[in-house]
N, C-alpha and C positions, 0 to 999 in steps of 0.2 A: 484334823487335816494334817496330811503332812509333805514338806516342803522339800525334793531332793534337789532343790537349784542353788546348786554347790558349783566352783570355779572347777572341779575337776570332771572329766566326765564319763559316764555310764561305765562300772567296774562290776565285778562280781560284788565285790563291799554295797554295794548301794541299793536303795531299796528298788532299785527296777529290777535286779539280778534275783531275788525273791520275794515279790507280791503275795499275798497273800489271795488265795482264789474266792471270790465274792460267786455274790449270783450275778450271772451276763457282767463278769467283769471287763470293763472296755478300755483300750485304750487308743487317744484318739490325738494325731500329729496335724499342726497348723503348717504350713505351705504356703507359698505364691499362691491366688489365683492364677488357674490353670493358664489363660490368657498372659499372665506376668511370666508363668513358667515357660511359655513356647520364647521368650525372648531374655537369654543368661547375660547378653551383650548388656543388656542398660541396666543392671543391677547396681544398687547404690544411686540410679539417677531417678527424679522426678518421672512417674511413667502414668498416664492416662489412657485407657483403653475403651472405645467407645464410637458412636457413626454422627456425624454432624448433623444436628436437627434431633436428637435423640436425649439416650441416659447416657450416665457413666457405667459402664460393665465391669471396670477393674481397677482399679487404681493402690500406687505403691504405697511404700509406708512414708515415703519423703513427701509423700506429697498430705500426710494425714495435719501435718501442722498449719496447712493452708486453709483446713476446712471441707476441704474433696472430700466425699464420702461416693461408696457406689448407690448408682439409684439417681443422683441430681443430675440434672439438665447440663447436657454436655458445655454449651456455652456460660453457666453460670460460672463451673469447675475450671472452665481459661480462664475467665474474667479473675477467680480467685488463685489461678496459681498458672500466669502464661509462661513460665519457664521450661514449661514441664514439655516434655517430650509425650505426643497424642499419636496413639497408635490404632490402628482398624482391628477392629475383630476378626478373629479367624475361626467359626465352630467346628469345623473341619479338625483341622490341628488340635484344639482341646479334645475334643471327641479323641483320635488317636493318640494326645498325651495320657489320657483318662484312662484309654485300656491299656498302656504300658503299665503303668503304674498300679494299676490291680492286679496283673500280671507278676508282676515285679512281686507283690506281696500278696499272694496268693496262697502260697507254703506257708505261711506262720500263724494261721489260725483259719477255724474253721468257715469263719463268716467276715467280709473283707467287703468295705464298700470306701469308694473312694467320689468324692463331688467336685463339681467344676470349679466351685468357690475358694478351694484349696483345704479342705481339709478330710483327712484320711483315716478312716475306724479299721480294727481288730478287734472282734468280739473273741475276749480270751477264754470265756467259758468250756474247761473239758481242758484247756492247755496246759501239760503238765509242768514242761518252762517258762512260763508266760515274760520272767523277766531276758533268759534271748530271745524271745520273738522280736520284744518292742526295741532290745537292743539294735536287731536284725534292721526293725522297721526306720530308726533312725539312721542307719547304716546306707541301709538303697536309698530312700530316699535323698537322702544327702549329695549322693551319686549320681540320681539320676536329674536333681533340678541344682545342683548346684550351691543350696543352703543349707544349712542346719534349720530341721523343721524344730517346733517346740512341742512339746509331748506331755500328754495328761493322761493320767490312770484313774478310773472311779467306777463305781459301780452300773452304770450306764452311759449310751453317748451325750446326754444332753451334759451332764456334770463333767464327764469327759474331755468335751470339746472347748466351755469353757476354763477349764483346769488348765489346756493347754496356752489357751488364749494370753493365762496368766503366769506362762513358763518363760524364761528365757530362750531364745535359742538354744537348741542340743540339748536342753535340760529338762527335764523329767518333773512336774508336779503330781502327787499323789495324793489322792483323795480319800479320809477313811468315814468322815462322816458325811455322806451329801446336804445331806440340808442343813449342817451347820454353816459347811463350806457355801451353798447359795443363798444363805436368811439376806447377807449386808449386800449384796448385787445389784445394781440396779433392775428394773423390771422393764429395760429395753432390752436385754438377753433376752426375754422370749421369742424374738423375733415376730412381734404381732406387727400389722400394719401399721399408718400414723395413725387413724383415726381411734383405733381400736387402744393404743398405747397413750394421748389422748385421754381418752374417758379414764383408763387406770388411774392416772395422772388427777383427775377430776374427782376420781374416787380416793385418794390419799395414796393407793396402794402402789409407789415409788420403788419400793425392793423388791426380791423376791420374799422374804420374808413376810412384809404385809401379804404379798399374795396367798402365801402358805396356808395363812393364819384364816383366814376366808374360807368359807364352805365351795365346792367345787359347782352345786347345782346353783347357789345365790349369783358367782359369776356367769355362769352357765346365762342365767337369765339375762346377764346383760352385755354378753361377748359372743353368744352360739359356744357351738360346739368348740370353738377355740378357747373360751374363759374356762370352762373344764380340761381342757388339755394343759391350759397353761397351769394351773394350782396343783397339778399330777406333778409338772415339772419342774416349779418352785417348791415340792416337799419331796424331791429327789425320790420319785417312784420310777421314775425315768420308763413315763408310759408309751416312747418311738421306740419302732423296731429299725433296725438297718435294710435295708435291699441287699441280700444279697450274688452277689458276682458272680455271674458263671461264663468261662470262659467260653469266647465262640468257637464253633468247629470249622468255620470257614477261614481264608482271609486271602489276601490277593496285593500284589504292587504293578503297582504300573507308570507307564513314562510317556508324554504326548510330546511328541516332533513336534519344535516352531516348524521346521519346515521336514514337507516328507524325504524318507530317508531309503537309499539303496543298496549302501554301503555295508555287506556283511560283517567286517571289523567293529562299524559302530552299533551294530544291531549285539555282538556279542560282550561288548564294554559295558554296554546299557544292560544286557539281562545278568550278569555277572553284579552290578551294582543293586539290581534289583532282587538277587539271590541270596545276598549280603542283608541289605532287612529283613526280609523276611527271616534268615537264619538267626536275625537276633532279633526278634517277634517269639520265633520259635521257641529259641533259648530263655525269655521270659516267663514264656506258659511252662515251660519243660515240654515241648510235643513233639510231633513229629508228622510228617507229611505221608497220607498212604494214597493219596490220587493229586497229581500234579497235571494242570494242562495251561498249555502258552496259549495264545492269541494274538495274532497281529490284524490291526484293521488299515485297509488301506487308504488312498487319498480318492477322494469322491468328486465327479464331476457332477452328479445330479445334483439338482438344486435341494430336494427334500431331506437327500442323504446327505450331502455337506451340511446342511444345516444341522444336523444333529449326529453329522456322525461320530462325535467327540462326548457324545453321553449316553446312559444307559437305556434312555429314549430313542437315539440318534441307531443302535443297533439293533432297538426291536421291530424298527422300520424295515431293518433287511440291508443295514452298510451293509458294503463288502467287506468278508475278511477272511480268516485261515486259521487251523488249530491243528492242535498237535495235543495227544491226554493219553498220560497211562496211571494204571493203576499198579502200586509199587509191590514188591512183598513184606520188605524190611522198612519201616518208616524214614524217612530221609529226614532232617533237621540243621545240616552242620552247609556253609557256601557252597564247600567244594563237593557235596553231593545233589545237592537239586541244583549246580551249576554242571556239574557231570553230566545230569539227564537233559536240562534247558537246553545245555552246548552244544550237546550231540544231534539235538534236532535243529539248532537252526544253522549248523555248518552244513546240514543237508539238505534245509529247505530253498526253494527256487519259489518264491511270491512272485506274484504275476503284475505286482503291480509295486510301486513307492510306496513306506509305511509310515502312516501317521501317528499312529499309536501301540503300542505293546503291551500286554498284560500277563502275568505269571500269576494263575489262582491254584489255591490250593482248596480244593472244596472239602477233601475230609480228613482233618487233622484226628489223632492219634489223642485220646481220652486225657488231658492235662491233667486229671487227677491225681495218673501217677506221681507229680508233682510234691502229693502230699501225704508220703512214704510214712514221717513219722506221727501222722494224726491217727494213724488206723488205731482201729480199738481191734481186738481180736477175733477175730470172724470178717471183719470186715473185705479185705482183699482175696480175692481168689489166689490163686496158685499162677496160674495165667500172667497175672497182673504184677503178682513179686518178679514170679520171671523173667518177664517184659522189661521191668523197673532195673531186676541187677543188669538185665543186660546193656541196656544203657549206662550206666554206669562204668560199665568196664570199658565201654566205648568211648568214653569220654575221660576216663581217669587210667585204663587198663587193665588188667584178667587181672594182677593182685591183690584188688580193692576188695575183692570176695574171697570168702573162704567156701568151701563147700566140703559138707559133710551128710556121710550115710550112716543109718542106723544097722548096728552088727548084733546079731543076736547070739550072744553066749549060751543059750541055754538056760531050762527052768527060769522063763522067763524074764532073763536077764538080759540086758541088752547097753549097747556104751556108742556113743559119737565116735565115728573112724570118718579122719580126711581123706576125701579123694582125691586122689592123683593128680598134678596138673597135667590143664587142658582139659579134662574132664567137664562135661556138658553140665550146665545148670540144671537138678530139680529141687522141686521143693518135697521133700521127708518127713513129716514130723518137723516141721519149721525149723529144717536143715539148711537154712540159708543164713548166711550173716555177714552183713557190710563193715568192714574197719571202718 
């Protein structure tokens, strides 16, 4: 095993800056739960997260000295800790925290899964840097919830995620041997039920190490299919695979009037804000927008259609409403171009009626792959798709960020890289393309 949880942090000098490549070498960052993470405000305060009558969904680290655990009865968890600040679930919000942040870390490895409970994999296998990815991965994350996650490297996520567990914040544990590193564990890391953890308990086997040591089918017969998965993962086989993440090709924001609305100014403040996330939705995936259409629904006097005309039910009834959709040439991505096109329709639209609601969807996003420039192995990207990619880029950074060069034939077979001229259109030569 070895320990980078040093006062200083994450350097080229360090073992994260060069890992060594395992088989499915993984590395895996602890986080808030997601539900901790929709709220940066009560950080450092006692925080319970959970519905009255119910469990506990989430709860902080200040509150781990009291006994809270997730999973116990909402009312036991005040009784043992009424100081704490109890907050309602939102799945909504976790849901759209979840896809930022696999977004966010999408580019630095091939295989990217991120869970509501707060913890985040990068399977490095194939990563020729693997120590900046994870650098990277500490990097956004940090950013985007506010903390230093803690970070573990091992040869799978099961060893991974525990590695982490036992990292400091911002600091890197790195794992070389896994089952030496899980023998002295307890054997409540498997994350088996109580009953199930229990019988272990009954059975002597308290670490993971006794678990090891066990044949897989003797547990087998006394846990199901779970007493075999667990002995896989107490002798560091590390037999889960990740889920992998793929980004969606849709996505949409929208804004619902307390009260319906007339006013052209505030119809264009609202889709301008609404233009605004999505451009940095967009900017997450690395995409771009190639069919953009508004929606406005209006205010309903029918009973049927009031009743639902504020959900996706409430419009397959037939509300009232109005749209506007075009199909782009050039992928839009940045406010002030899908606010350019939004704008321009609704400085010219005349709704017939007060509008309750608004919606900006983007139903076909622009392949986020490009995203993941330097995974390609060779062969992999078309010509198309480098294209596409620098040209983004120069969009984003400016025409110098490229050089571009043709191949010039000397003769008898000889031939040399000559730059072309600026201004000169992007193609791809003989992998004549190259980004400083």
């Amino acid at each position: 095993m070895r320990n980078d949880e040093v006062p200083a942090p994450l350097t080229d000098e360090s073992a994260a800056s060069t890992p060594k490549i395992r088989r499915r070498l993984t590395a895996a960052a602890l986080i808030n739960h997601l539900e901790l993470a929709r709220r940066p405000d009560l950080y450092g305060t006692p925080v319970i997260v959970g519905r009255w009558g119910e469990h506990v969904v989430a709860a902080s680290e200040e509150t781990l000295p009291f006994g809270v655990v997730p999973g116990m009865a909402l009312r036991q968890a005040e009784h043992l800790c009424p100081q704490a600040m109890f907050v309602l679930p939102d799945e909504e919000a976790v849901v759209r925290i979840r896809e930022l942040l696999s977004a966010a870390l999408y580019d630095l490895a091939p295989v990217v899964e991120v869970r509501d409970e707060g913890v985040a994999w990068l399977d490095l296998e194939g990563v020729v840097r693997a120590g900046e990815s994870i650098r990277e991965m500490r990097r956004r994350l940090l950013k985007a919830i506010g903390r230093e996650p803690r970070l573990g490297l091992a040869p799978g996520p099961f060893s991974a995620r525990l590695a982490a567990a036992r990292a400091r914040p911002g600091r890197l544990l790195q794992v070389e041997d896994a089952r030496a590193f899980l023998a002295p564990l307890p054997s409540r890391e498997l994350q088996l039920d109580a009953e199930q953890l229990e019988r272990l308990d009954l059975f002597g086997l308290r670490t993971l190490g006794a678990v090891a040591a066990i044949g897989p089918r003797e547990l087998e017969s006394q846990l199901g299919r779970d007493g075999r998965h667990a002995v896989l993962r107490a002798r560091g086989l590390e037999p889960d695979r990740l889920e992998v993440w793929r980004p969606p090709l849709f996505t949409s924001a929208h804004r619902q009037f307390g009260e319906p609305v007339e006013d052209r100014e505030a119809l264009l403040f609202v889709a301008r804000a609404l233009c605004g996330d999505l451009a940095d939705e967009l900017g997450l995936r690395g995409a771009g927008a190639k069919h953009v259409r508004v929606r406005l629904l209006f205010e309903c006097a029918d009973a049927r259609c009031a009743h639902g005309a504020h959900s996706d039910a409430g419009r397959a009834h037939g509300a009232p409403s109005e749209k506007r959709e075009a199909i782009v040439r050039h992928p839009l991505s940045s406010t002030a171009e899908l606010f350019g096109l939004v704008g321009s329709w609704i400085k010219e639209w005349q709704p017939r009626a007060p509008i309750a609601e608004m919606w900006i969807e983007l139903p076909v996003l622009e392949g986020a792959g490009r995203r993941q420039l330097r995974l390609w192995a060779g062969g992999d990207g078309s010509g198309e798709e480098v294209t596409a990619a620098m040209e983004r880029l120069q969009e984003r950074f400016g025409d110098e960020v490229i050089e571009r060069y043709s191949v010039m034939s000397l003769g008898r077979g000889i031939s040399r890289s000559v730059p072309d001229p600026p201004g000169a259109p992007i193609r791809t030569v003989m992998g004549g393309i190259f980004s400083r």
